[in-house]
mmCIF entry with sequence, helices, sheets and N, C-alpha, C, O atoms, coordinates in Angstrom:
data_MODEL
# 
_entry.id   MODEL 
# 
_entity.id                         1 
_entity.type                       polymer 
_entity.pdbx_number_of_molecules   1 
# 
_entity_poly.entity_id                      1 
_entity_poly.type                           'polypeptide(L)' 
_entity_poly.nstd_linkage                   no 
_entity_poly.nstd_monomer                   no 
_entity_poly.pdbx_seq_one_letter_code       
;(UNK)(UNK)(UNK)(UNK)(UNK)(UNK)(UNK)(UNK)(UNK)(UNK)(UNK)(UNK)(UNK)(UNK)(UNK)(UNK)
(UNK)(UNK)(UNK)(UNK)(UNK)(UNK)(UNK)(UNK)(UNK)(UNK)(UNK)(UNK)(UNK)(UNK)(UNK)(UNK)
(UNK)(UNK)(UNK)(UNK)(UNK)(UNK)(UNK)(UNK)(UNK)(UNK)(UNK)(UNK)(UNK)(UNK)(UNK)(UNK)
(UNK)(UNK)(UNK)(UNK)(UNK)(UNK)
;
_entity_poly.pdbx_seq_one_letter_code_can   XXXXXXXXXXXXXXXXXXXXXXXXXXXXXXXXXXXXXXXXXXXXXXXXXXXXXX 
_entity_poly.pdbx_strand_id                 A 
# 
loop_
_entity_poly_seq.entity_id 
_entity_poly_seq.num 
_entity_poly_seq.mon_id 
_entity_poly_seq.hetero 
1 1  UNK n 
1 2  UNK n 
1 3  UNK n 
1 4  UNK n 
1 5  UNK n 
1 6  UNK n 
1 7  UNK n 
1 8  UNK n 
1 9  UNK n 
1 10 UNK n 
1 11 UNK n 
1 12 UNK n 
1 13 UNK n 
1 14 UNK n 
1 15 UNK n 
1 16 UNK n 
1 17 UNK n 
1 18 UNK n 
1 19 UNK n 
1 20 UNK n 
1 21 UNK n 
1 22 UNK n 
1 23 UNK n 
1 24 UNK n 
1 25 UNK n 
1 26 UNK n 
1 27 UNK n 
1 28 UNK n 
1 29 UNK n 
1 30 UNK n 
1 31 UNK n 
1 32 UNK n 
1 33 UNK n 
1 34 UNK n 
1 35 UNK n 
1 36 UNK n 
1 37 UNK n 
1 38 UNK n 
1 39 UNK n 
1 40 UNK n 
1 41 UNK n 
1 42 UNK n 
1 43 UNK n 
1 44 UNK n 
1 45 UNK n 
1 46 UNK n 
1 47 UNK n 
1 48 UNK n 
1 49 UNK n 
1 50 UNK n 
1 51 UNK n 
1 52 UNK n 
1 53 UNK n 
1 54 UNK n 
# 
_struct_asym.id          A 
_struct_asym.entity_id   1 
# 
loop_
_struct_conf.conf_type_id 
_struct_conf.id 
_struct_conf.pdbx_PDB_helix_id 
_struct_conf.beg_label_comp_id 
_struct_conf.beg_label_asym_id 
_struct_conf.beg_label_seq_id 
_struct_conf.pdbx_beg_PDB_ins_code 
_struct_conf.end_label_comp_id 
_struct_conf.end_label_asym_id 
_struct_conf.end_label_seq_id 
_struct_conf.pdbx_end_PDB_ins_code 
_struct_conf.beg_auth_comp_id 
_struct_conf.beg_auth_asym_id 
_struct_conf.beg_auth_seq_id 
_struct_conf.end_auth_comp_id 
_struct_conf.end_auth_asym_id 
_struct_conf.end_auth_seq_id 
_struct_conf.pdbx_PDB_helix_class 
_struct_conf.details 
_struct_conf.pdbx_PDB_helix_length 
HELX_P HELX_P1 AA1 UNK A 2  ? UNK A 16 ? UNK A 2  UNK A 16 1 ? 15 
HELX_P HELX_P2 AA2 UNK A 21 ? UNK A 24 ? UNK A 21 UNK A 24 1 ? 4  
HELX_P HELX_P3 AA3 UNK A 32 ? UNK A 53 ? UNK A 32 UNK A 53 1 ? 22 
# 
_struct_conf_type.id          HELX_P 
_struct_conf_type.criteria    ? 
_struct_conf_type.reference   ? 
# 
loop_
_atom_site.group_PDB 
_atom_site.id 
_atom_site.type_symbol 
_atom_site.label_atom_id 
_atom_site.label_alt_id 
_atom_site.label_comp_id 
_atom_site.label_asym_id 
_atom_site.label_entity_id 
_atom_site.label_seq_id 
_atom_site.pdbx_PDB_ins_code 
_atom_site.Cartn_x 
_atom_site.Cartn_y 
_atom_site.Cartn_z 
_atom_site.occupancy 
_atom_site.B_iso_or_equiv 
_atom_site.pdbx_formal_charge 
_atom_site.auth_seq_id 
_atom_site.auth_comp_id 
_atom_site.auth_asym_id 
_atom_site.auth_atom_id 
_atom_site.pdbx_PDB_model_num 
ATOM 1   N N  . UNK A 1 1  ? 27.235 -0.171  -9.458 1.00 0.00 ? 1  UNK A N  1 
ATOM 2   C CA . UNK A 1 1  ? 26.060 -0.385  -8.648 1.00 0.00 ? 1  UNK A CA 1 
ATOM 3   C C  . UNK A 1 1  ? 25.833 0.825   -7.736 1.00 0.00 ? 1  UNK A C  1 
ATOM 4   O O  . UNK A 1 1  ? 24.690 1.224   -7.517 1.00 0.00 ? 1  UNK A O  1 
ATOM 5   N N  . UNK A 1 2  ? 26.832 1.370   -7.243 1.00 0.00 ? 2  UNK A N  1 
ATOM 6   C CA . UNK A 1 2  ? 26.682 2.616   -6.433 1.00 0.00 ? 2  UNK A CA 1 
ATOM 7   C C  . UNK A 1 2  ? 26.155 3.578   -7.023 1.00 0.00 ? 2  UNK A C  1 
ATOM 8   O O  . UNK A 1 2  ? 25.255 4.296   -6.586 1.00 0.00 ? 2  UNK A O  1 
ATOM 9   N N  . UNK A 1 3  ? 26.814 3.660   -8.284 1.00 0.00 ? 3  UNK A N  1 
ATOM 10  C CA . UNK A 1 3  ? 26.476 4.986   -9.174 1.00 0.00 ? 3  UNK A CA 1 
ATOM 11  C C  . UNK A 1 3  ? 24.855 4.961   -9.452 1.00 0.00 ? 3  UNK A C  1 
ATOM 12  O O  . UNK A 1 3  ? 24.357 6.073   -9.277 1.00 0.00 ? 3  UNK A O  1 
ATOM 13  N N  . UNK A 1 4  ? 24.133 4.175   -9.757 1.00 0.00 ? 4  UNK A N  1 
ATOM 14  C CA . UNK A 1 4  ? 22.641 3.660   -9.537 1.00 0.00 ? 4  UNK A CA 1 
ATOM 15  C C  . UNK A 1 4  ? 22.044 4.181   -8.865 1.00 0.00 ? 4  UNK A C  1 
ATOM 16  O O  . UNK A 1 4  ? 21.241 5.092   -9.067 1.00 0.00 ? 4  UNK A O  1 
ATOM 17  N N  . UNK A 1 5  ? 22.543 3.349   -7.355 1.00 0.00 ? 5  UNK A N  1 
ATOM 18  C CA . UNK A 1 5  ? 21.692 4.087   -6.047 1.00 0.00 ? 5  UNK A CA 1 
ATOM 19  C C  . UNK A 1 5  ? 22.270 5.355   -6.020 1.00 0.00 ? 5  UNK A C  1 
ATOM 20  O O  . UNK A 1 5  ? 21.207 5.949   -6.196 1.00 0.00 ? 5  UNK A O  1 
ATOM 21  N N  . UNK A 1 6  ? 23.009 6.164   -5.950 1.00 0.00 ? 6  UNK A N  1 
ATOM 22  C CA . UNK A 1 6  ? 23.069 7.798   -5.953 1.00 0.00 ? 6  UNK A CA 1 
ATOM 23  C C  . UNK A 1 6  ? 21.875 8.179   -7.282 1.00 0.00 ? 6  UNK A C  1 
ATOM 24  O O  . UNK A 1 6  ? 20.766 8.629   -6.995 1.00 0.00 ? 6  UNK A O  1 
ATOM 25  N N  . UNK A 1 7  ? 22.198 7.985   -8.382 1.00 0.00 ? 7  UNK A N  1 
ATOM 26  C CA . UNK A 1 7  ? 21.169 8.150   -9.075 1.00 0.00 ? 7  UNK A CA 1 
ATOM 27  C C  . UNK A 1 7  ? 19.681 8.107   -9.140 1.00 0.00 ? 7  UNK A C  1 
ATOM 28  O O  . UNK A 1 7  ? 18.996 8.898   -9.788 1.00 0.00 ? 7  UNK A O  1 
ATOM 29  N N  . UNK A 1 8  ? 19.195 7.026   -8.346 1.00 0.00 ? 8  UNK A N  1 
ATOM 30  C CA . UNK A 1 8  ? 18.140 7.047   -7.859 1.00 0.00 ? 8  UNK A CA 1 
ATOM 31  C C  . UNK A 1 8  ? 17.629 7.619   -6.597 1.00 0.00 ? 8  UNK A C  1 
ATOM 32  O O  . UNK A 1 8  ? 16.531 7.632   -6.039 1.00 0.00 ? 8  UNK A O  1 
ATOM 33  N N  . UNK A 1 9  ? 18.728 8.057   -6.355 1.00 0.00 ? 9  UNK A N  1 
ATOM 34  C CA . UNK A 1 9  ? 18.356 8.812   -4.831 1.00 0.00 ? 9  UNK A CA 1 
ATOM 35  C C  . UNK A 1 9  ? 18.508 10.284  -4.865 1.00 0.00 ? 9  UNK A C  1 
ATOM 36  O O  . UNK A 1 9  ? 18.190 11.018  -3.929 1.00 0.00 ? 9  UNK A O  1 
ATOM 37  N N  . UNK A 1 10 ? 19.030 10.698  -6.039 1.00 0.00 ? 10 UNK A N  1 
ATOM 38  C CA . UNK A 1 10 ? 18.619 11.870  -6.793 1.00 0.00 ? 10 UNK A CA 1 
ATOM 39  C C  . UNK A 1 10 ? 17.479 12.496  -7.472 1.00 0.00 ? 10 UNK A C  1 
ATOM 40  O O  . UNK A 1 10 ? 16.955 13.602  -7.609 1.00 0.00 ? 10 UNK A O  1 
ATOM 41  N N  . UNK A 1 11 ? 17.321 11.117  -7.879 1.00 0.00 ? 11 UNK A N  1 
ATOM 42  C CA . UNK A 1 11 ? 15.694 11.404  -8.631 1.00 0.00 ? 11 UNK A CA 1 
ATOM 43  C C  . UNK A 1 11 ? 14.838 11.523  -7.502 1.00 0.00 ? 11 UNK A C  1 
ATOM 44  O O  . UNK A 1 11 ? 13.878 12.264  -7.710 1.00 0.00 ? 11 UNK A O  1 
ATOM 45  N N  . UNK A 1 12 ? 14.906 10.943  -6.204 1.00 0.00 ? 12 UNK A N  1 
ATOM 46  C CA . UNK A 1 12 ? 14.143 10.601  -5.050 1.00 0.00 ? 12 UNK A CA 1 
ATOM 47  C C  . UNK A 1 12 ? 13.693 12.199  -4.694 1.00 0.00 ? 12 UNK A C  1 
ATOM 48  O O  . UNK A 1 12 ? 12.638 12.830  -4.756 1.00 0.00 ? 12 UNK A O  1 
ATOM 49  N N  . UNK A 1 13 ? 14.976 12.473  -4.319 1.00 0.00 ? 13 UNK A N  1 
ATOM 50  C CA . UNK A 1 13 ? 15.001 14.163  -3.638 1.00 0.00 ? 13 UNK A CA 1 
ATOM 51  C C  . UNK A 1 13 ? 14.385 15.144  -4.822 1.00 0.00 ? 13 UNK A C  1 
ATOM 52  O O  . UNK A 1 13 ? 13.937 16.263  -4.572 1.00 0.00 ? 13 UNK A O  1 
ATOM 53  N N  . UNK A 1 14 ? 14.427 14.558  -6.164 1.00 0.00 ? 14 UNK A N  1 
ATOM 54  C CA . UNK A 1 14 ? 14.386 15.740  -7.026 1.00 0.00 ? 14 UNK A CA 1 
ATOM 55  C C  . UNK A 1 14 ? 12.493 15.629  -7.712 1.00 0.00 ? 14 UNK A C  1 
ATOM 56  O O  . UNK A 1 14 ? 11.851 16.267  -8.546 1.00 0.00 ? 14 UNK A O  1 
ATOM 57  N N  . UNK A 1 15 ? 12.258 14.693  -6.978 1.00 0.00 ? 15 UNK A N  1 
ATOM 58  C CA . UNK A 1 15 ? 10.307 13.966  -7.397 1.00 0.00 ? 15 UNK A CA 1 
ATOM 59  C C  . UNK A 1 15 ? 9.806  14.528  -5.822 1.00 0.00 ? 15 UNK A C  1 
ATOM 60  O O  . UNK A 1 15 ? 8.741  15.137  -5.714 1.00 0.00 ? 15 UNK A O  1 
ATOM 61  N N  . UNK A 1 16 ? 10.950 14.176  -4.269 1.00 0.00 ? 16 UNK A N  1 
ATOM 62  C CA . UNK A 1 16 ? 9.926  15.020  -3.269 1.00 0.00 ? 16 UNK A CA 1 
ATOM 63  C C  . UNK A 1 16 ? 9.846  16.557  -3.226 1.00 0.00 ? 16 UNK A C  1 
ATOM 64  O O  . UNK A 1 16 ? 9.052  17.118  -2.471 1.00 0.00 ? 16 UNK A O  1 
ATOM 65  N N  . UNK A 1 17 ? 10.848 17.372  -4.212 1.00 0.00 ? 17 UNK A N  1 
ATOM 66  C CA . UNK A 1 17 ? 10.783 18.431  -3.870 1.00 0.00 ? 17 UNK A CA 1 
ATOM 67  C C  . UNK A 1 17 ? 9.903  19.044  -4.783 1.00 0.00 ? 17 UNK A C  1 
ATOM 68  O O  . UNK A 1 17 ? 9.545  20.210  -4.619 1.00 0.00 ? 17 UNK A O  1 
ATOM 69  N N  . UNK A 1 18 ? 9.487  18.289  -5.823 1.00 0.00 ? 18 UNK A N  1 
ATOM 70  C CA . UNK A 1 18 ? 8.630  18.505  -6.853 1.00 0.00 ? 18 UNK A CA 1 
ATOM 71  C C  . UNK A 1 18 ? 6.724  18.419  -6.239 1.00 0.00 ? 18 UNK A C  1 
ATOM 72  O O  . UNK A 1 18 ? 5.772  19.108  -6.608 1.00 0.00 ? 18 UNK A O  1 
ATOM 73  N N  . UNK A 1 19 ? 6.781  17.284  -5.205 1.00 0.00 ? 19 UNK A N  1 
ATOM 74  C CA . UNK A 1 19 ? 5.951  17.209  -4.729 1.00 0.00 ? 19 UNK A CA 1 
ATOM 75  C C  . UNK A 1 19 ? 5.302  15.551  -4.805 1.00 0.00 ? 19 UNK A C  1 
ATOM 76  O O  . UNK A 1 19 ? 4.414  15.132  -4.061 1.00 0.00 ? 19 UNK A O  1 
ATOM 77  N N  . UNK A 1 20 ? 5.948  14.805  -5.827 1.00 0.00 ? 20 UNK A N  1 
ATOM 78  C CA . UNK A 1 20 ? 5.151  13.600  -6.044 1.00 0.00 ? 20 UNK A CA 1 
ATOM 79  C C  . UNK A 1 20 ? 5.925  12.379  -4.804 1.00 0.00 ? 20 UNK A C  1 
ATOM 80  O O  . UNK A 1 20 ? 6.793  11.580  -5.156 1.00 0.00 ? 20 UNK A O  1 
ATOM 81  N N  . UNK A 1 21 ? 5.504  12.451  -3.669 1.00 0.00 ? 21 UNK A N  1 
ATOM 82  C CA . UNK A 1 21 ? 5.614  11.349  -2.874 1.00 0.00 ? 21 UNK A CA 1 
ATOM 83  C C  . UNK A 1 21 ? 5.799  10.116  -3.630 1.00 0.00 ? 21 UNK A C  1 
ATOM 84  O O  . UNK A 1 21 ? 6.932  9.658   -3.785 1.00 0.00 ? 21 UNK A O  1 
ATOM 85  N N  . UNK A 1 22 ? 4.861  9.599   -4.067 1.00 0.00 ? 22 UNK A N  1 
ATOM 86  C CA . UNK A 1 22 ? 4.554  8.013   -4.641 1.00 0.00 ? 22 UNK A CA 1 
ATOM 87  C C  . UNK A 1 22 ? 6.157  7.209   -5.250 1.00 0.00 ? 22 UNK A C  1 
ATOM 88  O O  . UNK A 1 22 ? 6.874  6.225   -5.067 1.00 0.00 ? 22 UNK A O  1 
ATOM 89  N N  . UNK A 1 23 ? 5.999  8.765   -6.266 1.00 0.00 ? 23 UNK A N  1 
ATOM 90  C CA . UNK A 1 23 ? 7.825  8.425   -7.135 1.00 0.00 ? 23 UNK A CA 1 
ATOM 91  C C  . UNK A 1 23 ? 8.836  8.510   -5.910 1.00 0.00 ? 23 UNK A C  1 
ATOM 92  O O  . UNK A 1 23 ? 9.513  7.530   -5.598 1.00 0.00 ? 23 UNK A O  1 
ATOM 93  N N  . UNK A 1 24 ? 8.903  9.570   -5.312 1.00 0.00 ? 24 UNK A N  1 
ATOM 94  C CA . UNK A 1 24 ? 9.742  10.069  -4.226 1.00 0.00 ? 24 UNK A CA 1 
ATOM 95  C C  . UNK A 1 24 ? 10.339 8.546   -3.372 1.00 0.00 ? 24 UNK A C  1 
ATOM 96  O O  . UNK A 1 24 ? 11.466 8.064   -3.250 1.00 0.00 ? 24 UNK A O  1 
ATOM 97  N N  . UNK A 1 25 ? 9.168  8.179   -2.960 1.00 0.00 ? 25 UNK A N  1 
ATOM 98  C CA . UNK A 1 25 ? 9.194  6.771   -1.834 1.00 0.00 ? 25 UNK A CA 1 
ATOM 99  C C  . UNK A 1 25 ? 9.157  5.891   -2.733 1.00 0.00 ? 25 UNK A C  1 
ATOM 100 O O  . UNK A 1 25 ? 8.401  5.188   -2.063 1.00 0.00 ? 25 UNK A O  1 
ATOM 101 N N  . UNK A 1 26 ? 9.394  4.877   -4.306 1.00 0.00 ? 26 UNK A N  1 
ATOM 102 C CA . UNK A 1 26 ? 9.499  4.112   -4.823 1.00 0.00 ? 26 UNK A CA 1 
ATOM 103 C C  . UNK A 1 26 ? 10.951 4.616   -5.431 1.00 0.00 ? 26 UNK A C  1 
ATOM 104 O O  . UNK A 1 26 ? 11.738 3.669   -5.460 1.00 0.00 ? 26 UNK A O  1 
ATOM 105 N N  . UNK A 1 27 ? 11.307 5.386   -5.740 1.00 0.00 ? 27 UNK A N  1 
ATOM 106 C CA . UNK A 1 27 ? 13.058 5.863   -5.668 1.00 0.00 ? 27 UNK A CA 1 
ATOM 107 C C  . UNK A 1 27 ? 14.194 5.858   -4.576 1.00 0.00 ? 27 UNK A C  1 
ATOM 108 O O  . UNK A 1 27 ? 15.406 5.963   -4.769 1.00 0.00 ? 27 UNK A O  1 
ATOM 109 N N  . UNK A 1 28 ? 13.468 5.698   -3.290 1.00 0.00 ? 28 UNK A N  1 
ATOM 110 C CA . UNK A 1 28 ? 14.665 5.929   -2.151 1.00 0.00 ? 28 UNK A CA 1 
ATOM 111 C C  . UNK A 1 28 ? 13.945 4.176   -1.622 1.00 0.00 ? 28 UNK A C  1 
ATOM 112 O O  . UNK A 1 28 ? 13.806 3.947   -0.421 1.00 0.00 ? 28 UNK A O  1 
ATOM 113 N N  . UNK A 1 29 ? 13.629 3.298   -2.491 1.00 0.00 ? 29 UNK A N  1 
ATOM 114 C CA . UNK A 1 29 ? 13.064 1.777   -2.108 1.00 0.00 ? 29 UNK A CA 1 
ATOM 115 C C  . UNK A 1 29 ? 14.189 1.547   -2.703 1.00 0.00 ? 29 UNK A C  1 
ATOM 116 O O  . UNK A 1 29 ? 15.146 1.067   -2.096 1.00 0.00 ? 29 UNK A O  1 
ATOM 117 N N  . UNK A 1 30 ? 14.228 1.912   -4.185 1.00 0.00 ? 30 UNK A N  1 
ATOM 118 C CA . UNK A 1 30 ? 15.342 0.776   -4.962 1.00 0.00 ? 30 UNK A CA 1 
ATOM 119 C C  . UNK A 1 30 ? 16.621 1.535   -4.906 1.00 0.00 ? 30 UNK A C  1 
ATOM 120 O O  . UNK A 1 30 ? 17.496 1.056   -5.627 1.00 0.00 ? 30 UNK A O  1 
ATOM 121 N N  . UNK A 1 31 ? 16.992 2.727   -4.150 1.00 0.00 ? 31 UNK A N  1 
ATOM 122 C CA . UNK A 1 31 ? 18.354 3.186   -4.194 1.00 0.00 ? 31 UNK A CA 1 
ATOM 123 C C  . UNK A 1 31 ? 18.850 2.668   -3.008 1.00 0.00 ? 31 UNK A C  1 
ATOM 124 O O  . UNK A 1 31 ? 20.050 2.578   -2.749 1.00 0.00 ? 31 UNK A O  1 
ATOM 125 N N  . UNK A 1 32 ? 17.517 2.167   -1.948 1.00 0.00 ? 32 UNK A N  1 
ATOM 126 C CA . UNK A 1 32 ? 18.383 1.421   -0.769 1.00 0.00 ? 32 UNK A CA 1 
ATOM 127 C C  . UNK A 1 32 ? 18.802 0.169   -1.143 1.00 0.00 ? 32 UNK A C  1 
ATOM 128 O O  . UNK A 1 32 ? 19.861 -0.366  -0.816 1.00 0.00 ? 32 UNK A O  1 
ATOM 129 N N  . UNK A 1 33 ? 17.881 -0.307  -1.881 1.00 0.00 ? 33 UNK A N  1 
ATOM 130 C CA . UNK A 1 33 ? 18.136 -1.994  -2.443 1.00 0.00 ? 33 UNK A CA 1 
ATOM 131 C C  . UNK A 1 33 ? 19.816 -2.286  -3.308 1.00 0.00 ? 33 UNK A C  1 
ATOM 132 O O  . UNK A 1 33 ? 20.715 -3.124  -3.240 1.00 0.00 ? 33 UNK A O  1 
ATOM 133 N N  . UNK A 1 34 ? 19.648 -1.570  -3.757 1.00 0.00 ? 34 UNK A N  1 
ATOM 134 C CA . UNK A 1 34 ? 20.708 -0.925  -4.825 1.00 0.00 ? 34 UNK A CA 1 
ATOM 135 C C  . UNK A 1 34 ? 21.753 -1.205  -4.029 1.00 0.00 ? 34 UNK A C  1 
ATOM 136 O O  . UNK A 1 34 ? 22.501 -2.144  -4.301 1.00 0.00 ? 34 UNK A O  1 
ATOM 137 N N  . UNK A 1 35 ? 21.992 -0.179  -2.602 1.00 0.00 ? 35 UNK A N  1 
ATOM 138 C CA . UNK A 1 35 ? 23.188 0.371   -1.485 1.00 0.00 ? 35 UNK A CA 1 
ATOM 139 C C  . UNK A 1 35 ? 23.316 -1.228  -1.336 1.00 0.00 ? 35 UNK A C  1 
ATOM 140 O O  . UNK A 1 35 ? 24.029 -1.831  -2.139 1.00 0.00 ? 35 UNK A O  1 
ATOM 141 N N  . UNK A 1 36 ? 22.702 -1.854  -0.419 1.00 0.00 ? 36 UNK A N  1 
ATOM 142 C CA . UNK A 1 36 ? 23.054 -2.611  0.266  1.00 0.00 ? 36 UNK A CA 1 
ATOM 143 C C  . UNK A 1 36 ? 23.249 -3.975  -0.511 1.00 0.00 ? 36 UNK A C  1 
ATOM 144 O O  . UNK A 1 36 ? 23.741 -4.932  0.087  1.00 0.00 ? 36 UNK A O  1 
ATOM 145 N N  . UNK A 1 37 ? 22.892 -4.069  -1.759 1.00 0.00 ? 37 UNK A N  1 
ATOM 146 C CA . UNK A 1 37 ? 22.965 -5.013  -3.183 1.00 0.00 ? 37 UNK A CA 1 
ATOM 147 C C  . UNK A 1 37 ? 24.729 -4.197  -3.204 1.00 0.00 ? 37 UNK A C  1 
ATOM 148 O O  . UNK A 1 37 ? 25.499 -5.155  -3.271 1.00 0.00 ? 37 UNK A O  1 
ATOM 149 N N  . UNK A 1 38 ? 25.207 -3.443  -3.186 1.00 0.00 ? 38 UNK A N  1 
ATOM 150 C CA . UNK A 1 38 ? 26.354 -2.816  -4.010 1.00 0.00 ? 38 UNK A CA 1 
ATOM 151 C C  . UNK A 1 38 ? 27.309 -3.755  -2.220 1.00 0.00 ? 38 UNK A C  1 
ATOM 152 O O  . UNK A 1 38 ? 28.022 -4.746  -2.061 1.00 0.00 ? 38 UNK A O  1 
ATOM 153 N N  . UNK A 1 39 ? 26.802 -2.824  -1.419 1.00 0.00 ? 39 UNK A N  1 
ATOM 154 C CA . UNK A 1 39 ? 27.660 -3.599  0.362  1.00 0.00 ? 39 UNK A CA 1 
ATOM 155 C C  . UNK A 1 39 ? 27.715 -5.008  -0.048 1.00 0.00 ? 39 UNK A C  1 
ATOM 156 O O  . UNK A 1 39 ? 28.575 -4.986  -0.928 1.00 0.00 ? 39 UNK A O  1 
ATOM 157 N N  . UNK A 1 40 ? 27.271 -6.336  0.077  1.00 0.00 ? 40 UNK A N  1 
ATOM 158 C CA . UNK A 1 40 ? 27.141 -7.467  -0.301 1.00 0.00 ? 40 UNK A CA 1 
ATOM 159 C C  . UNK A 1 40 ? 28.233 -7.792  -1.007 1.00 0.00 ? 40 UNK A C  1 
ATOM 160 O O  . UNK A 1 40 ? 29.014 -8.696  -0.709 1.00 0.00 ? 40 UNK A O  1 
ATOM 161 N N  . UNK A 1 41 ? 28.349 -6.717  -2.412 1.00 0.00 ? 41 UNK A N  1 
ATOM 162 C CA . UNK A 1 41 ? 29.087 -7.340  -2.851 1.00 0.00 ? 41 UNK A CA 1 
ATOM 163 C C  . UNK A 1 41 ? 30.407 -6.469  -3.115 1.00 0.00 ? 41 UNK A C  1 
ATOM 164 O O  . UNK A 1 41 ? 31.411 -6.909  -3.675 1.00 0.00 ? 41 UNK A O  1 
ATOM 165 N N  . UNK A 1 42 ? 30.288 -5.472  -2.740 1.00 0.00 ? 42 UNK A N  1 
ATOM 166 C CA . UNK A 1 42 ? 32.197 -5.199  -1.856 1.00 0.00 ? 42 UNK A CA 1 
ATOM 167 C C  . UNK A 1 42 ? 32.494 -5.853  -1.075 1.00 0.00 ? 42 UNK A C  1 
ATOM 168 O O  . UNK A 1 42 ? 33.690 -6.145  -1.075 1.00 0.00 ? 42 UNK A O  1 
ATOM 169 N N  . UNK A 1 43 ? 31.510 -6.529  0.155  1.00 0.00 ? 43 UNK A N  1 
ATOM 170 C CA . UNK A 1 43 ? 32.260 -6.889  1.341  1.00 0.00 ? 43 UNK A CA 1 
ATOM 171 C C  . UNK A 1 43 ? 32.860 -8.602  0.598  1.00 0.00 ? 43 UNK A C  1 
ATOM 172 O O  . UNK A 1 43 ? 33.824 -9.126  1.155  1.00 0.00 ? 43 UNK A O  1 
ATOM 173 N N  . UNK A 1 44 ? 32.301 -9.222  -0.454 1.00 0.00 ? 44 UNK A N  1 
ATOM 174 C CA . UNK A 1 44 ? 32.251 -10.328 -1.172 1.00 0.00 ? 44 UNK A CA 1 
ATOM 175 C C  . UNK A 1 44 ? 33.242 -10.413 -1.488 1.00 0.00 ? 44 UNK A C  1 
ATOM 176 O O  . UNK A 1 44 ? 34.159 -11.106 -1.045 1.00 0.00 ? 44 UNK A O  1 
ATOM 177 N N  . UNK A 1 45 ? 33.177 -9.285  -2.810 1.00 0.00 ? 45 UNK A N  1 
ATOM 178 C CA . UNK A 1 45 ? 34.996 -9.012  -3.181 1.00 0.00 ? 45 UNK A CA 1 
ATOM 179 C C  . UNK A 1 45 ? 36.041 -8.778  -2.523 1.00 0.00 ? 45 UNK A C  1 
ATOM 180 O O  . UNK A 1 45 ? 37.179 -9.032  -2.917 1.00 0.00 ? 45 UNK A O  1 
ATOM 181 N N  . UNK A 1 46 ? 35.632 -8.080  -1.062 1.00 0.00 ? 46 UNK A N  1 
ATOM 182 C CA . UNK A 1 46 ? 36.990 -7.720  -0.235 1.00 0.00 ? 46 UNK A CA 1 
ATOM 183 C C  . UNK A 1 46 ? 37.287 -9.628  0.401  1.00 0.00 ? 46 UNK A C  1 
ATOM 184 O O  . UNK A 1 46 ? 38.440 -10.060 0.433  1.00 0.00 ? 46 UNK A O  1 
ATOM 185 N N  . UNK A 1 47 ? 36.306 -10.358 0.758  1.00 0.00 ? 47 UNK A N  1 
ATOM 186 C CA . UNK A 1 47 ? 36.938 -11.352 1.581  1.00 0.00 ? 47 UNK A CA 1 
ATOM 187 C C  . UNK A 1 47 ? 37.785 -12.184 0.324  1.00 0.00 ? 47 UNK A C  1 
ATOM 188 O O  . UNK A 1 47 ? 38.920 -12.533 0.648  1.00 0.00 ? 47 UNK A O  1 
ATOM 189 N N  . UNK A 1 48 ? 37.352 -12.531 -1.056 1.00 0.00 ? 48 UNK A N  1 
ATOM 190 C CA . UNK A 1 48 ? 37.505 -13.188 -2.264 1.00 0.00 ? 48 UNK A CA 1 
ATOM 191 C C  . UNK A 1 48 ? 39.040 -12.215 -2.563 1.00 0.00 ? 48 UNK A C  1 
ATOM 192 O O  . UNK A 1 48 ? 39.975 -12.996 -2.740 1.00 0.00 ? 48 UNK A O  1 
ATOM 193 N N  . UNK A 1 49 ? 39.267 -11.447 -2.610 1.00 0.00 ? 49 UNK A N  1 
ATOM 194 C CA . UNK A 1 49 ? 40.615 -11.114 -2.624 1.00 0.00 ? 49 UNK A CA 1 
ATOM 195 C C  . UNK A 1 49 ? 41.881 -11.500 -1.367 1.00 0.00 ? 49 UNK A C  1 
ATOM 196 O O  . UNK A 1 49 ? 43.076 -11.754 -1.513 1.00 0.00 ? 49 UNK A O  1 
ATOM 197 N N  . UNK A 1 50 ? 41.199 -11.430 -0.372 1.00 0.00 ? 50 UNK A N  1 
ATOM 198 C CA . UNK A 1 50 ? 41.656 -11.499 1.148  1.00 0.00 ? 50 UNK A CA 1 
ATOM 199 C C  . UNK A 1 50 ? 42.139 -13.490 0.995  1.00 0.00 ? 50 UNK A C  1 
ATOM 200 O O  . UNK A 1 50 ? 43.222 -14.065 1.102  1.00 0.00 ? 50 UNK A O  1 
ATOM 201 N N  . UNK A 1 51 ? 40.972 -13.909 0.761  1.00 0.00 ? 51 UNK A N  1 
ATOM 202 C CA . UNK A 1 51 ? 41.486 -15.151 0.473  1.00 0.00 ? 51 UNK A CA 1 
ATOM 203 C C  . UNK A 1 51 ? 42.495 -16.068 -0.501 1.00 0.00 ? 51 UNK A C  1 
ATOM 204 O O  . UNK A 1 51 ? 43.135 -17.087 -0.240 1.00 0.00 ? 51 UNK A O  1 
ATOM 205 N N  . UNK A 1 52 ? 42.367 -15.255 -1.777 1.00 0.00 ? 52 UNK A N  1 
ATOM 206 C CA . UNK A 1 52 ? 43.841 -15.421 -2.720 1.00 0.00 ? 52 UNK A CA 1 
ATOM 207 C C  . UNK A 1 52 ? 44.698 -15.411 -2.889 1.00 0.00 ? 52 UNK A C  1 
ATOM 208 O O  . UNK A 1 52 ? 45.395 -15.934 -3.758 1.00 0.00 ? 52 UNK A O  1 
ATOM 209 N N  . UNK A 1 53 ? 45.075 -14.158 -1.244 1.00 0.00 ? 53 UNK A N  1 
ATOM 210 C CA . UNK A 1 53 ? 46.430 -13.448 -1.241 1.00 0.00 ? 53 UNK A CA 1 
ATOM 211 C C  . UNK A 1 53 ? 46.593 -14.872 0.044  1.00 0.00 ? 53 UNK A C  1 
ATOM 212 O O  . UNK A 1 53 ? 47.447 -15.742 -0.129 1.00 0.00 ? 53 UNK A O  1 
ATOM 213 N N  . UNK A 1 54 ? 46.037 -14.885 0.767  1.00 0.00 ? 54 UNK A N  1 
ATOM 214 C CA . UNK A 1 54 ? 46.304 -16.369 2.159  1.00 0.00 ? 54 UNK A CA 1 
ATOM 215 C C  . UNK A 1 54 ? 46.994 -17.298 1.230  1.00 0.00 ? 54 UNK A C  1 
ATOM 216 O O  . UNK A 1 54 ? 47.376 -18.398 1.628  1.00 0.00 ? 54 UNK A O  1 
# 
């Protein structure tokens, strides 16, 4: 899931330096969605392990 949002946040930087805003700002939408979709579910897995070992 991480690897995604870096990916899309590559394309982000690599569409504003090109010049196309539109792509630019619909690439750094879903690489944030992505980040914090990927946080959710590390912090998920970290408590779901945390609790197995209790």
């Amino acid at each position: 899931m991480l690897h995604y949002a870096v990916v899309f946040l590559v394309i982000a930087l690599v569409a504003a330096l090109f010049g196309f805003g539109g792509i630019a700002a619909s690439a750094v939408g879903i690489a944030k969605i992505l980040f914090v979709v990927f946080l959710v579910l590390a912090i998920a897995s970290m408590i779901a392990g945390l609790i197995r070992r209790g």
